[in-house]
C-alpha positions in Angstrom: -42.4 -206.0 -92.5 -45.8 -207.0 -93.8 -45.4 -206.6 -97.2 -41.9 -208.5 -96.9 -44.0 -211.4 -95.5 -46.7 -211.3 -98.3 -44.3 -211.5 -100.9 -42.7 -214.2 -99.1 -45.9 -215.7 -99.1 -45.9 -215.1 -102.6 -42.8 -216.5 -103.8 -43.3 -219.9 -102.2 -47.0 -220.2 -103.8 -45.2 -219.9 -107.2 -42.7 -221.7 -106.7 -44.8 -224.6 -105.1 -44.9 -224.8 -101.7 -42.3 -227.3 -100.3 -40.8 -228.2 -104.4 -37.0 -228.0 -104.4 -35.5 -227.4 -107.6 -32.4 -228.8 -106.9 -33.9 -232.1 -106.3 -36.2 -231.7 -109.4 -33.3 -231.0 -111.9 -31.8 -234.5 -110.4 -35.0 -236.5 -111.3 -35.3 -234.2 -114.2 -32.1 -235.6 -115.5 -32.8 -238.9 -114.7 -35.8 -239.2 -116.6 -36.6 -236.5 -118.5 -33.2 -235.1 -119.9 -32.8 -237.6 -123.0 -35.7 -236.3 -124.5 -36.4 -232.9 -123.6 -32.7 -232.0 -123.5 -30.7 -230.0 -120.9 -32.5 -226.9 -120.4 -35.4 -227.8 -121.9 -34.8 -227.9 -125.8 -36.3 -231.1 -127.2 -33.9 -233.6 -128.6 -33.2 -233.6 -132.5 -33.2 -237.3 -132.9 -36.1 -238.0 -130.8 -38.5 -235.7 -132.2 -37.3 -237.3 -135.6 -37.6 -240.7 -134.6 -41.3 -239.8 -132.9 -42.1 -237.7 -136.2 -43.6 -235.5 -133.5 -43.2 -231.5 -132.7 -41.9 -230.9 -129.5 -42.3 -227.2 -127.4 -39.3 -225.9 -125.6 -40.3 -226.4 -122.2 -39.5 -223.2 -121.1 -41.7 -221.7 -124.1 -44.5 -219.7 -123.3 -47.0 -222.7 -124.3 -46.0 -224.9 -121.9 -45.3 -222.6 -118.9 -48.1 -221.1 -119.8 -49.8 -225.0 -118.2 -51.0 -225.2 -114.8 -48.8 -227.1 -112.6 -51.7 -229.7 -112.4 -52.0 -229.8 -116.1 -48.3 -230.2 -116.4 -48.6 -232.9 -113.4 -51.2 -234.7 -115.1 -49.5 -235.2 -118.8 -46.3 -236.1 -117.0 -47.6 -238.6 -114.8 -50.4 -240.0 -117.9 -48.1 -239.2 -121.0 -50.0 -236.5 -124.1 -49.4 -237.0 -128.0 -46.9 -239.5 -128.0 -45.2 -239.1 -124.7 -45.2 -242.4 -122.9 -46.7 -242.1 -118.8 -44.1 -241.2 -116.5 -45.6 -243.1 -113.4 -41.8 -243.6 -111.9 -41.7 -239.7 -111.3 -44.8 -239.5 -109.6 -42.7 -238.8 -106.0 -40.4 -236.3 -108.0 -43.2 -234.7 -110.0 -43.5 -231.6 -107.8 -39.6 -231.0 -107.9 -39.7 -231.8 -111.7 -42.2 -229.2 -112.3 -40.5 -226.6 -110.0 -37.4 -226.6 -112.3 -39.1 -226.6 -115.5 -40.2 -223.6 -114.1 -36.7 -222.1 -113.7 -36.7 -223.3 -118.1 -38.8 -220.2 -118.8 -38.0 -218.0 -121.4 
């Protein structure tokens, strides 16, 4: 029984401690989706467009990013990546099913 709860304990630290995927592949779509793509795989045009090199977000470079790194370039944008402020109340949900992305 002990060790059941410890990995229990476990499993929600990962997975972030009240994040609900479901909700974060809803905002995810919303306002991530056109450029990062589906299931993670950057958009074609976009990354042509941006002359930029976008990461698979379920590649081991960006899983490989803390949650609060991840948190902060959402919210503040990186490279050419505009900010995301508008996510800010999703951001946790967002992150928890980019974590489901991993390859």
């Amino acid at each position: 029984m002990r060790l059941q709860l410890i990995s229990l304990s476990l499993l929600f630290a990962t997975v972030g401690f009240g994040a609900d995927v479901a909700a974060g592949k809803t905002a995810y779509d919303a306002a991530c989706k056109k450029c990062h793509g589906a299931d993670g795989t950057p958009n074609p045009a976009i990354v042509k467009m941006m002359k930029v090199e976008m990461k698979h977000l379920g590649s081991k470079d960006v899983q490989s990013k803390s949650d609060a790194v991840l948190k902060k370039e959402t919210l503040e944008g990186v490279g050419k990546m505009k900010a995301m402020p508008a996510v800010e109340k999703d951001v946790a949900n967002i992150l928890a099913f980019v974590r489901t992305l991993k390859q």
